[in-house]
C-alpha positions as CSV (number, residue, x, y, z in Angstrom):
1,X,0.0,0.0,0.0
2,X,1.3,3.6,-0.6
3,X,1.2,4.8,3.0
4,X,2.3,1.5,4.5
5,X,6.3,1.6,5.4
6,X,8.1,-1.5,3.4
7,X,9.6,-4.4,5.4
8,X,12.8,-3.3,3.6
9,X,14.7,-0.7,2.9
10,X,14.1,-0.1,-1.0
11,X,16.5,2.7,-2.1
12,X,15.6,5.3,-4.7
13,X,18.5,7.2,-5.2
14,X,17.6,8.8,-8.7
15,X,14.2,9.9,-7.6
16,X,15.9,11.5,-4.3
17,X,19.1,13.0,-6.5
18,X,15.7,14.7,-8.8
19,X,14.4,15.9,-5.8
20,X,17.5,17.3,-4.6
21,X,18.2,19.4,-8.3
22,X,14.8,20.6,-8.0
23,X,15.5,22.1,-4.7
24,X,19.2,23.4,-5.9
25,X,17.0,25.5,-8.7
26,X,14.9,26.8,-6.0
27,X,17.7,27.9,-4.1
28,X,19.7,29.6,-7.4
29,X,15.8,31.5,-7.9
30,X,16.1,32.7,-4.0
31,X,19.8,34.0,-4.6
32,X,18.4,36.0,-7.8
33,X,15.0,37.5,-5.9
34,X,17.7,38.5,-2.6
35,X,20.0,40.1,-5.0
36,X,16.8,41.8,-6.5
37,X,15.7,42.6,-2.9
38,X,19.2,44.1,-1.9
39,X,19.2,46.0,-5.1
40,X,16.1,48.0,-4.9
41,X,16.6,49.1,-1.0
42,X,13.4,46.3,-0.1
43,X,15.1,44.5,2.6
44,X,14.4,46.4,5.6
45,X,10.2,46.3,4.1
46,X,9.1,43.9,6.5
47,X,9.9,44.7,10.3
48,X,8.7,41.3,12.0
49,X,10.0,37.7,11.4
50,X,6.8,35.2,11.3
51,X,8.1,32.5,10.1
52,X,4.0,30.8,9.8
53,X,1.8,33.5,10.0
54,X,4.2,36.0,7.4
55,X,3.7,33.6,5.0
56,X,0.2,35.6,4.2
57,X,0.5,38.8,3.0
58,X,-2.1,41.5,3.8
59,X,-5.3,41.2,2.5
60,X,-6.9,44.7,2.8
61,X,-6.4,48.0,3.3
62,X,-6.2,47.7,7.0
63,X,-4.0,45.2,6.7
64,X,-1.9,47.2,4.5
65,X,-2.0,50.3,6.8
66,X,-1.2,48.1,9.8
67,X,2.2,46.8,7.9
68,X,3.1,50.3,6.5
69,X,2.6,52.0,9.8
70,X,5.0,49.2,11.4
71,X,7.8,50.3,8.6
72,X,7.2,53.7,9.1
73,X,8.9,53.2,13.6
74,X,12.2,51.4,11.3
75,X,15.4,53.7,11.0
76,X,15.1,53.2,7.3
77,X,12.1,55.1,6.6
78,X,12.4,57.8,9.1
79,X,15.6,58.7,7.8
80,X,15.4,57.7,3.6
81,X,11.8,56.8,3.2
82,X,9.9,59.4,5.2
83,X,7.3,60.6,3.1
84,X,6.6,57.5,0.9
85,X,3.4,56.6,-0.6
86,X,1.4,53.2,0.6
87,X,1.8,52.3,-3.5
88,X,5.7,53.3,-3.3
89,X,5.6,50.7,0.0
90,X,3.5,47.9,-1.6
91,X,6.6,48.4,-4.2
92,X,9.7,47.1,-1.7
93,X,7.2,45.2,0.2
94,X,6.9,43.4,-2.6
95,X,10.4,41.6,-2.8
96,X,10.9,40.9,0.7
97,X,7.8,39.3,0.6
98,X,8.6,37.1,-2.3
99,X,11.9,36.5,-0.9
100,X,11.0,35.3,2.6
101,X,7.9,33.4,0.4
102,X,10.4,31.5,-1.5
103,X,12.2,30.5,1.7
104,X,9.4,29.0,2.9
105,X,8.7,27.2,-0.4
106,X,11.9,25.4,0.1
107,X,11.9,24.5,3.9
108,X,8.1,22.9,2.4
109,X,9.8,21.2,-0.8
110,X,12.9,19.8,1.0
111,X,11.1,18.7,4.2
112,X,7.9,17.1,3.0
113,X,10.0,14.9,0.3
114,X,12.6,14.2,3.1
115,X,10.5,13.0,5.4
116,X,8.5,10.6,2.7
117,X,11.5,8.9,1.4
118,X,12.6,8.4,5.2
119,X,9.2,6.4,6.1
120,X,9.2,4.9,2.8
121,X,12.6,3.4,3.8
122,X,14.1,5.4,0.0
123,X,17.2,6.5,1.2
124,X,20.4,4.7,0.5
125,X,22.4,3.5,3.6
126,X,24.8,6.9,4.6
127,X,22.6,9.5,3.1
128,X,19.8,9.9,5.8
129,X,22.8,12.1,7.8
130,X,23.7,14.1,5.2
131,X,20.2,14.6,3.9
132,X,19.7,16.0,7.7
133,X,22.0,18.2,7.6
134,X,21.4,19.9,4.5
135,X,17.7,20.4,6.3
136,X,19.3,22.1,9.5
137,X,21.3,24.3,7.5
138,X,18.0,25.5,5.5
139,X,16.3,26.2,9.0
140,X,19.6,27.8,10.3
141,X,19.6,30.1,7.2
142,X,16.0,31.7,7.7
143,X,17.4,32.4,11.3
144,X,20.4,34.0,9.4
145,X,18.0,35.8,7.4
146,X,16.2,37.5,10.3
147,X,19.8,38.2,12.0
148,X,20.6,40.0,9.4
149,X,17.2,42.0,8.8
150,X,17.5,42.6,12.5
151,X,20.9,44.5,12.4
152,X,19.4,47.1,10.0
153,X,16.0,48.1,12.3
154,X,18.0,49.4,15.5
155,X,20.0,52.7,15.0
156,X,21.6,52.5,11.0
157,X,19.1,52.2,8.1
158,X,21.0,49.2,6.3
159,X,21.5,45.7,7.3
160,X,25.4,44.8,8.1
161,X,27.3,43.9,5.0
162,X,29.3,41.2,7.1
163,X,25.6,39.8,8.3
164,X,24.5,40.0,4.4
165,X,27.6,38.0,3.3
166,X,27.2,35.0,6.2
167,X,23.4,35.2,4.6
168,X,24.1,34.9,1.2
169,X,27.4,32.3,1.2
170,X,25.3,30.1,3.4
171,X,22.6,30.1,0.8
172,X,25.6,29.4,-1.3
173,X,26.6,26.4,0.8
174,X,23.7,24.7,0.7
175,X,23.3,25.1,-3.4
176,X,26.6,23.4,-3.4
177,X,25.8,20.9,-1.3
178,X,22.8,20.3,-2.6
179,X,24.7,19.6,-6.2
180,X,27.2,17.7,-4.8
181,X,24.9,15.1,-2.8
182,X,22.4,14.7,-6.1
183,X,25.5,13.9,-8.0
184,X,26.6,11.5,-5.9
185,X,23.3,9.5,-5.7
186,X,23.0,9.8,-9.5
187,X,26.6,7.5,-9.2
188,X,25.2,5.6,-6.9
189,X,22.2,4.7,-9.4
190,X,24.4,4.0,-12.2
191,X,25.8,1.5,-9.6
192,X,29.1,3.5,-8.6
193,X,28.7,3.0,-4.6
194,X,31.5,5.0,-3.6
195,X,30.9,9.0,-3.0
196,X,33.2,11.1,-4.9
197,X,36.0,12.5,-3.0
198,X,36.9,16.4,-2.9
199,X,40.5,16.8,-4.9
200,X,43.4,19.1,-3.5
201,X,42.9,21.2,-6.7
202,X,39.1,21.3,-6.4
203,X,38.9,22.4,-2.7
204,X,41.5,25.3,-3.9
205,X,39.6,26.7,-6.2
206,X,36.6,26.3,-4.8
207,X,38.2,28.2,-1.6
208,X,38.9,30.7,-3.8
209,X,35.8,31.5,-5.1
210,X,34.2,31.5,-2.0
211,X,36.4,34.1,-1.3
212,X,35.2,36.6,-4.7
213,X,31.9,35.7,-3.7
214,X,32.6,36.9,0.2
215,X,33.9,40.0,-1.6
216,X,30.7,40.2,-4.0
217,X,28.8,40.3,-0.9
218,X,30.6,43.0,1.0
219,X,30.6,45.1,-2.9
220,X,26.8,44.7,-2.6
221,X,26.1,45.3,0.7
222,X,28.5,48.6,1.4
223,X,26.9,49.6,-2.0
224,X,30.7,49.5,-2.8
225,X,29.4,49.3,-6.8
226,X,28.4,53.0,-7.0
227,X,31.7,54.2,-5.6
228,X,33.1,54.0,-9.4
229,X,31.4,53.3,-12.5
230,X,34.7,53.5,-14.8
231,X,36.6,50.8,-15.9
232,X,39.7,48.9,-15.7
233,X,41.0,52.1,-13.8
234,X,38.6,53.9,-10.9
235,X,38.7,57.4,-12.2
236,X,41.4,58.7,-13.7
237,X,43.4,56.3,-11.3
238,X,44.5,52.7,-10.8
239,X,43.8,52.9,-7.3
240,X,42.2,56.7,-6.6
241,X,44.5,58.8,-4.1
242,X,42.6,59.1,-0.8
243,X,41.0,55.9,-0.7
244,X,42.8,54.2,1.5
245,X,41.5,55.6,5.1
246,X,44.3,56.4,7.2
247,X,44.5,55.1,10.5
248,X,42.9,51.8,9.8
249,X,44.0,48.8,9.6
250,X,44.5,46.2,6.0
251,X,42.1,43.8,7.5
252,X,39.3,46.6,8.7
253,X,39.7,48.5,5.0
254,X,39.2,44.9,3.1
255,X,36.0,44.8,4.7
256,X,34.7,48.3,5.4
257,X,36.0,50.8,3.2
258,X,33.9,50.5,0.1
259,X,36.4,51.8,-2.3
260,X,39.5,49.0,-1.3
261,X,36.5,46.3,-1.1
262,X,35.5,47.1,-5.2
263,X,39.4,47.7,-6.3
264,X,40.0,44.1,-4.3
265,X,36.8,42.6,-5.8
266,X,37.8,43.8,-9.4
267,X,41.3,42.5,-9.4
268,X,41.0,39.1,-6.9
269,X,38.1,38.3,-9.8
270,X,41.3,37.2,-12.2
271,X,42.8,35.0,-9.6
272,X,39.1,33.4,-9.1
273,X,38.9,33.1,-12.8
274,X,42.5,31.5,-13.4
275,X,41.7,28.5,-10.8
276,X,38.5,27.8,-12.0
277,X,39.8,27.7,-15.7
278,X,42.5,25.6,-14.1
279,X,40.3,23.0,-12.5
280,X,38.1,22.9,-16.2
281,X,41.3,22.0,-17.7
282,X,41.5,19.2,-15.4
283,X,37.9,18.1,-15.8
284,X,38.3,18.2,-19.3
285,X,41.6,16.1,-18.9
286,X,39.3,13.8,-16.8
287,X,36.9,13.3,-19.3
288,X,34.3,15.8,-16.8
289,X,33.8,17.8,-20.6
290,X,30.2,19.6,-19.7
291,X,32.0,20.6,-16.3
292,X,34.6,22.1,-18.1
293,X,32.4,24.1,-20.9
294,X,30.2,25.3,-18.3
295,X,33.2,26.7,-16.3
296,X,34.3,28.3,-19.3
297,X,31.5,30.0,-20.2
298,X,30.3,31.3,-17.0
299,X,33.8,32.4,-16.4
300,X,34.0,34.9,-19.3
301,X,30.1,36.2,-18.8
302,X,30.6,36.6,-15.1
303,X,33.8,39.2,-16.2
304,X,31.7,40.6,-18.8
305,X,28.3,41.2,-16.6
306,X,31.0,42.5,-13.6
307,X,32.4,45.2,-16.1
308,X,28.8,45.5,-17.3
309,X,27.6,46.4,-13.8
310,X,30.5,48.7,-12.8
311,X,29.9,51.0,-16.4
312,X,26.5,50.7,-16.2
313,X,26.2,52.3,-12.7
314,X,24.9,49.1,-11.4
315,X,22.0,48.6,-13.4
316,X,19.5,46.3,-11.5
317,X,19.2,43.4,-14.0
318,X,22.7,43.4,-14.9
319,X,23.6,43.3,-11.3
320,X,21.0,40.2,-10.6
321,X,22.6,38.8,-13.6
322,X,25.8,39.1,-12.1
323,X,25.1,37.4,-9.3
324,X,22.8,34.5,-10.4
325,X,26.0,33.3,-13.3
326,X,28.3,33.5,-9.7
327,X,25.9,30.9,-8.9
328,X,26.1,29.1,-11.7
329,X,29.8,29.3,-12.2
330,X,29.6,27.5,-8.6
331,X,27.2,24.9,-9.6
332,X,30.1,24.1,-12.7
333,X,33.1,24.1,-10.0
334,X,31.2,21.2,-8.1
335,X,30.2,19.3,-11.0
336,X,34.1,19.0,-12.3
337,X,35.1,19.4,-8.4
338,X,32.6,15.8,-8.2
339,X,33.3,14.4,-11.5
340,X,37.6,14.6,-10.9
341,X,36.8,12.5,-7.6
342,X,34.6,10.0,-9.4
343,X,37.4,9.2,-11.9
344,X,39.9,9.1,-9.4
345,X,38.1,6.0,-7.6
């Protein structure tokens, strides 16, 4: 019978490694509607974390009132937004809303199927763990989510670019992990038992990445991007005179000063792209040849939208693209990153 639990365990690990993609393109559609959120100023919309009864929006104009004159107590509109319109509200509200809507989508999505395939006794021997984990780390991320929100409704209208960063390279985490455990059970059904093993050369560049996209996240969130919209030089200048503050620290201007965060951000970008064309090479050498096209081309449009955004003076759907092809440049790291280790066993 379909509700009754088997006697047996009866392992579905194509079905689950489906299930697990669908939920990796739900997350890459959450990282493009929070870079849209960040972009147009709608974070700091919503001033209450409810994680149940948020997930209905209001209804009428009451209800409307009753969220817009919440907003109005927040830092952000009593010092930028006083004087907005309910329509002009109804306009941020909008993707906040859809962001924290799409969160809950995927806690719903991942936890439903999860749950099935662990009474239906589905999940291969190992994977019940991992699977686990991966749901923590979605219910530790709307936590993030709020911690972050929550540092911009005190004293400074904007949410902490550091906070912003954990948020968004958790999100990040989870894609990836996401990838990487779908891959592996895909092995697993094609009757390859053994999980593939991280590389040397895959962990590098993967390191590396993670720290472009740290720096991605501190350019979006000190609004680093508008400092200069000229490129390869900022100004007239390599590195413009004065933009170093004096007094601080090399750590403390890497990660506050907007102007050393973009000039970092620009140039650490070639490093990021030289070791992930270097671990394509090696998935191409390893017979991993979609890997190693995808990593390719997402390599040279992620340089191109990133010049794009700086001369366009961040343009909104250049910047979202932007940062949805870091995604996917990520997604083609762990599929060579996975593929290398499955050759090498």
């Amino acid at each position: 019978m379909l509700f009754s639990r088997p006697a047996a365990p009866s392992p579905r690990p194509r079905a689950i490694a489906n299930w697990l993609l669908l939920v990796a393109l739900m997350v890459l559609l959450m990282v493009v509607v929070g870079g849209t959120t960040r972009l147009t100023e709608s974070g700091l919309s919503m001033v209450r974390w409810e994680p149940v009864s948020g997930a209905i929006p209001p209804l009428n104009a009451e209800q409307w009132n009753a969220e817009f004159d919440a907003y109005k107590v927040s830092p952000e509109y009593q010092k930028i937004n006083r004087g907005m319109s309910l329509e002009e509200f109804k306009g941020i509200f909008f993707w906040e809303y859809l962001h924290r809507l799409i969160g809950r989508l995927i806690g719903l999505v991942f936890a439903l199927p999860f749950l099935w395939f662990l009474w239906r006794r589905a999940i291969p021997k190992g994977y019940g763990p991992r699977l686990a984990a991966l749901l923590a780390l979605g219910g530790l991320q709307g936590a993030i989510g709020w911690w972050m929100v929550a540092s911009g409704l005190i004293d400074r209208p904007d949410v902490s670019h550091i906070r912003l960063a954990i948020h968004l390279l958790a999100a990040l985490l989870i894609f990836a992990g996401l990838i990487w455990t779908a891959l592996d059970l895909r092995a697993l059904a094609r009757n390859r038992a053994r999980p593939a093993r991280m590389t040397g050369l895959a962990a590098a560049a993967l390191a590396i990445l993670a720290v472009q996209l740290l720096l991605g996240a501190f350019t979006a969130g000190l609004d680093a991007g508008f400092a200069f919209s000229s490129w390869p030089k900022m100004g007239d200048q390599w590195f413009p005179a004065g933009g170093w503050h004096q007094g601080w620290d090399p750590v403390r201007n890497a990660i506050d000063n907007p102007i050393v965060v973009q000039f970092i951000h620009r140039w650490f970008a070639w490093i990021a792209a030289a070791a992930a064309l270097m671990l394509a090479w090696r998935a191409q050498q390893r017979g991993v040849k979609g890997a190693a096209h995808m990593i390719a081309t997402m390599v040279v449009l992620q340089i191109s939208l990133g010049i794009a955004t700086l001369l366009s003076g961040v343009a909104i759907p250049i910047a979202v693209a932007h940062q949805a092809v870091a995604a996917l440049l990520l997604a083609g790291l762990v599929w060579a990153a996975h593929g290398i280790g499955a050759v090498r066993r």
